[in-house]
C-alpha positions as CSV (number, residue, x, y, z in Angstrom):
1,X,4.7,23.0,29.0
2,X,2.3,21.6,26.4
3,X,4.0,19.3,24.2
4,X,3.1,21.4,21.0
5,X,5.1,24.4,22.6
6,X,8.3,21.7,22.6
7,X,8.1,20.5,19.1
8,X,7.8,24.2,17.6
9,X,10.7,25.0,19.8
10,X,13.0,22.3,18.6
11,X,14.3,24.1,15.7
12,X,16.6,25.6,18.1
13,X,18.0,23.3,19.9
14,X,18.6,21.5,15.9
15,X,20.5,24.5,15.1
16,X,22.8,24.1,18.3
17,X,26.4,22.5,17.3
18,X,26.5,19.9,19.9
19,X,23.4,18.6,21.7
20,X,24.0,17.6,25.8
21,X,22.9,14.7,27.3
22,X,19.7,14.7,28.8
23,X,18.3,13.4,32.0
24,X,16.9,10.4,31.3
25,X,14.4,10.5,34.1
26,X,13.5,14.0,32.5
27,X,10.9,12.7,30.1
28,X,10.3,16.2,28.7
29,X,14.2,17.3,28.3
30,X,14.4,13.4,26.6
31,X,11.7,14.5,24.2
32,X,13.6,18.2,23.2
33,X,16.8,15.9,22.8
34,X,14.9,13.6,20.7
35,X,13.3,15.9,18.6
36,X,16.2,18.2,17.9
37,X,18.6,14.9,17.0
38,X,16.0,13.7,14.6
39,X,15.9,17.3,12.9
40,X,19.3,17.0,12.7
41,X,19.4,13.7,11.3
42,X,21.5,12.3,14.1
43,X,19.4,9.0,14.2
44,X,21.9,6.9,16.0
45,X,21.2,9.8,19.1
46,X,18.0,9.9,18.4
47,X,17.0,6.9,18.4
48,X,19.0,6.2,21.3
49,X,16.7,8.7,23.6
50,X,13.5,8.0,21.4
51,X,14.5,4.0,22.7
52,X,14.5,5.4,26.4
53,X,11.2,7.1,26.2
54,X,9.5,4.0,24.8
55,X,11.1,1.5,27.5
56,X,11.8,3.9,30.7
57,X,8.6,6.2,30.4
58,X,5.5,4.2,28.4
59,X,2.8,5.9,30.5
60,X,4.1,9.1,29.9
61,X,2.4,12.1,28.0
62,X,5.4,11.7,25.4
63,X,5.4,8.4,24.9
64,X,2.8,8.3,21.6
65,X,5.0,11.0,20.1
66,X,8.7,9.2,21.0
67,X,7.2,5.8,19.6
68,X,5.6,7.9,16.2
69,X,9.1,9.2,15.7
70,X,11.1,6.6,16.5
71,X,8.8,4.6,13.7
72,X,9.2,8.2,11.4
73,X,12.9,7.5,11.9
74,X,13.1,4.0,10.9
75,X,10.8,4.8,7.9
76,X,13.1,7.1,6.6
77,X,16.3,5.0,7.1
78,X,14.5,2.4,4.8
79,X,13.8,-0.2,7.3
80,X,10.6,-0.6,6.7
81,X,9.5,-3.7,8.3
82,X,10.9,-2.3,11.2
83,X,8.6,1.1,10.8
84,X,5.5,-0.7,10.4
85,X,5.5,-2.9,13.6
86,X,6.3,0.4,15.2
87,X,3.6,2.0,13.9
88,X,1.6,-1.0,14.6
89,X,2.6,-0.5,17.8
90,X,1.3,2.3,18.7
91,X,-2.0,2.1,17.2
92,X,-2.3,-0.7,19.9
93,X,-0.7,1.0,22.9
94,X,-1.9,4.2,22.3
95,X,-5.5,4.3,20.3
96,X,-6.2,7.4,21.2
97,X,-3.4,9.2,20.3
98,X,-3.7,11.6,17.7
99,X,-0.8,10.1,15.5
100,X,-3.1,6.9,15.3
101,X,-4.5,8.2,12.2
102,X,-0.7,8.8,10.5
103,X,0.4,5.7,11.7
104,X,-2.1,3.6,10.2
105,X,-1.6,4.9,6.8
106,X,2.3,5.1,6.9
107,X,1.9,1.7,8.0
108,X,0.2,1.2,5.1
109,X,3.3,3.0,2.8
110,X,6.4,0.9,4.4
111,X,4.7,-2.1,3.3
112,X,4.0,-0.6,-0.3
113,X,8.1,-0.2,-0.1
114,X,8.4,-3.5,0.8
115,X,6.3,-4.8,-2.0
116,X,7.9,-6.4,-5.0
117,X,7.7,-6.8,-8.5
118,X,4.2,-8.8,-9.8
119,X,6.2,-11.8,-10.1
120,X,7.2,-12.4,-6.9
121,X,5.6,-13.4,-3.7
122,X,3.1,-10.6,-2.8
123,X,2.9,-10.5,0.9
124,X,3.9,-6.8,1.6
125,X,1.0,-6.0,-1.4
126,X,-1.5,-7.5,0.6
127,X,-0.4,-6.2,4.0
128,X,-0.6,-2.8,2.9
129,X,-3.9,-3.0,0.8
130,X,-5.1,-4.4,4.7
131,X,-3.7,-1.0,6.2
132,X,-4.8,1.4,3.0
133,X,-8.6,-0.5,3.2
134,X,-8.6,0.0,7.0
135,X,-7.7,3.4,6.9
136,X,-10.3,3.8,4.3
137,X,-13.0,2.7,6.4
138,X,-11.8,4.7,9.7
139,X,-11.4,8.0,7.9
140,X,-13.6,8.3,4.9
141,X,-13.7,11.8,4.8
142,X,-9.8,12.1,5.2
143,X,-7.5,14.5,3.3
144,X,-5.2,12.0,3.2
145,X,-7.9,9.7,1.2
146,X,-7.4,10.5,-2.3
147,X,-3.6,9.4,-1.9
148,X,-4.8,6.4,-0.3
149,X,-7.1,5.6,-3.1
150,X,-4.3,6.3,-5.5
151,X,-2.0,4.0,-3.2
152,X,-4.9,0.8,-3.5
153,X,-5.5,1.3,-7.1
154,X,-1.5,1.2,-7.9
155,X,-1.5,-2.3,-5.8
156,X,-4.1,-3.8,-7.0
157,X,-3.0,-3.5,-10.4
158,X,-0.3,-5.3,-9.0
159,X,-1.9,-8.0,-8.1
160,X,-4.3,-8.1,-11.6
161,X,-0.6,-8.1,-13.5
162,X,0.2,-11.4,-11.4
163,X,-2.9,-13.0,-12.5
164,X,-3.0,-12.0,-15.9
165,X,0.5,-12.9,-16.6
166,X,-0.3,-16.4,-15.3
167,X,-3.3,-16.9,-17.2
168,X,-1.6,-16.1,-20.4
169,X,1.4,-18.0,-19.5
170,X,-1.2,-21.0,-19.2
171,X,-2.5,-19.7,-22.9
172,X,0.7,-20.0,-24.1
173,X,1.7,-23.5,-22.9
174,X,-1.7,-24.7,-24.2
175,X,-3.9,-24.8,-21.1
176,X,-7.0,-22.8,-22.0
177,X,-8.8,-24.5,-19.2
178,X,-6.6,-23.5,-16.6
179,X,-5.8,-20.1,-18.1
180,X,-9.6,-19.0,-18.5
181,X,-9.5,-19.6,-14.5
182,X,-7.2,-17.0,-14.1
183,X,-8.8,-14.8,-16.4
184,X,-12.3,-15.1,-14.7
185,X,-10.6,-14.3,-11.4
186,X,-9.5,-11.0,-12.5
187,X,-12.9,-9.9,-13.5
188,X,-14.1,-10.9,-10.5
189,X,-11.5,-9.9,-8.4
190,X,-9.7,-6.6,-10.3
191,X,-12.4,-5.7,-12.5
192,X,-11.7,-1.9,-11.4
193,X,-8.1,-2.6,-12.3
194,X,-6.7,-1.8,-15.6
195,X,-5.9,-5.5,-16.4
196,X,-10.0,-6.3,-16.4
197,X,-10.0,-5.0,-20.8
198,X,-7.0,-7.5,-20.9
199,X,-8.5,-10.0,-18.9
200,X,-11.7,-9.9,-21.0
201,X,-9.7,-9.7,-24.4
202,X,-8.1,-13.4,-23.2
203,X,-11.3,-14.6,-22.2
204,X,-13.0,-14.2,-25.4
205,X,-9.9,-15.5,-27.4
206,X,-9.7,-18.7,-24.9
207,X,-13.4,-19.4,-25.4
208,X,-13.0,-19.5,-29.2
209,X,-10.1,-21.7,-29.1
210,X,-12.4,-23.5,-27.0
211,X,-15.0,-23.4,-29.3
212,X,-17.5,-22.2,-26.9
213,X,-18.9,-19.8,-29.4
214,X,-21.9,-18.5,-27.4
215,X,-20.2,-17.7,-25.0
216,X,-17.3,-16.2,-27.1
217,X,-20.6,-13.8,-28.2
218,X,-21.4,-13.4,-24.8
219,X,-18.7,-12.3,-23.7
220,X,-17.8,-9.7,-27.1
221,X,-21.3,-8.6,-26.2
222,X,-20.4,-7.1,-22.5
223,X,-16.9,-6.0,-23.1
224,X,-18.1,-3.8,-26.1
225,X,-21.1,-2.5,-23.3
226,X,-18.1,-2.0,-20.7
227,X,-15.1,-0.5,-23.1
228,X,-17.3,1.4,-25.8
229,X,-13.8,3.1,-26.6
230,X,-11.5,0.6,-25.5
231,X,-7.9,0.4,-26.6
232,X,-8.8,-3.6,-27.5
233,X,-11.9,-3.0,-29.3
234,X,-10.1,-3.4,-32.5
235,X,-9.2,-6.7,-31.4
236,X,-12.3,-7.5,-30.2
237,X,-14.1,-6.6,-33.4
238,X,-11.6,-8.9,-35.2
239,X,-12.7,-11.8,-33.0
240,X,-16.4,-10.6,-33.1
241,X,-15.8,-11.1,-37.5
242,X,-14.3,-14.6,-37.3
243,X,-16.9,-15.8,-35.2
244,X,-19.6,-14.0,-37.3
245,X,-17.9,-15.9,-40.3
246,X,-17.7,-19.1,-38.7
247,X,-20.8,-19.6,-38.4
């Protein structure tokens, strides 16, 4: 029996009151067990015969879909470190298989869980941006793409907020040098993000308290060619007058 006919059947085997103990050297009845405990969110039985497949029967035909629930499982129990190396996994054991494709960019999700707030050590953002890039490279035509483009853009925001609130906590404790670093790595870095009209806004205001006027005008000259309508541009046109009368 194809394995397709088993997972459309499972729905009754989840509405069953008690579920019997497979054979565990029946890799297909281990499967129906599996399945129909997940459905019925018995995880502590279904991971227990999802467990067996992966260790007693890794060549088998079921063994890409035991390890793709198994990781589904852990996912949805909020153990997400846990659910990523699984899915991890079985990209690498199984590259073929034809949940490759959904592990890559759920792998890509658990670590978007795991990510924290800006100010904190952004690990988990990087490792999924890695998985969401890689999934966008492998699958560009995708109908999963636009919600991994959604997914990028939300964490690389993240990491343009980090940088911008460390270049304007150096602006605030009087380190223009060091904070017009920060803001020059955002526009080189994020400039797609929505911090890059911020980022430009400090770097014009740092370059006057600088007194680096030309390039102050430099500067006021490309971010009124990038954000015609920007929601800075009043503050920009402030800074644009107090050079024009400074001089």
């Amino acid at each position: 029996m194809r394995r397709s006919a088993i997972i459309g059947g499972v729905c009754l085997l989840a509405a069953c009151a008690t579920l019997p103990e497979p054979d565990p050297r029946d890799v297909e009845a281990l499967f129906r067990a599996a399945k129909a405990a997940y459905e019925k969110k018995d995880d502590m039985l279904a991971q227990k015969w999802l467990e067996l497949i992966r260790t007693q029967h890794p060549a088998s035909q079921y063994a890409d879909d035991a390890l793709f629930l198994l990781a589904e499982l852990r996912f949805r129990r909020g153990e997400y470190v846990m659910a990523a190396f699984l899915y991890q996994q079985l990209r690498q054991a199984y590259p073929q298989s034809p949940y490759a494709r959904q592990a890559l960019y759920q792998t890509g999700r658990a670590y978007m869980e795991l990510s924290p707030p800006y100010d904190r050590d952004q690990e988990y953002t990087h490792k999924a941006l890695a998985a969401l890039n890689e999934f966008r490279q492998l699958y560009p035509g995708d109908s999963l793409l636009p919600a991994v483009e959604k997914h990028i853009h939300q964490l690389r925001n993240k990491l343009a907020q980090r940088e911008y609130a460390i270049a304007e906590l150096y602006r605030k404790l009087h380190s223009p040098q060091s904070a017009l670093i920060y803001y020059d790595g955002i526009l080189q870095e994020y400039a797609d993000t929505d911090f890059a009209e911020l980022a430009w806004v400090g770097k014009i205001r740092t370059l006057l308290e600088l007194g680096r006027m030309d390039e102050a005008q430099q500067a006021i000259q490309t971010y009124r060619r990038l954000f015609p309508n920007g929601a800075q541009r009043q503050v920009v046109e402030a800074f644009a007058a107090r050079l024009d009368n400074g001089r």
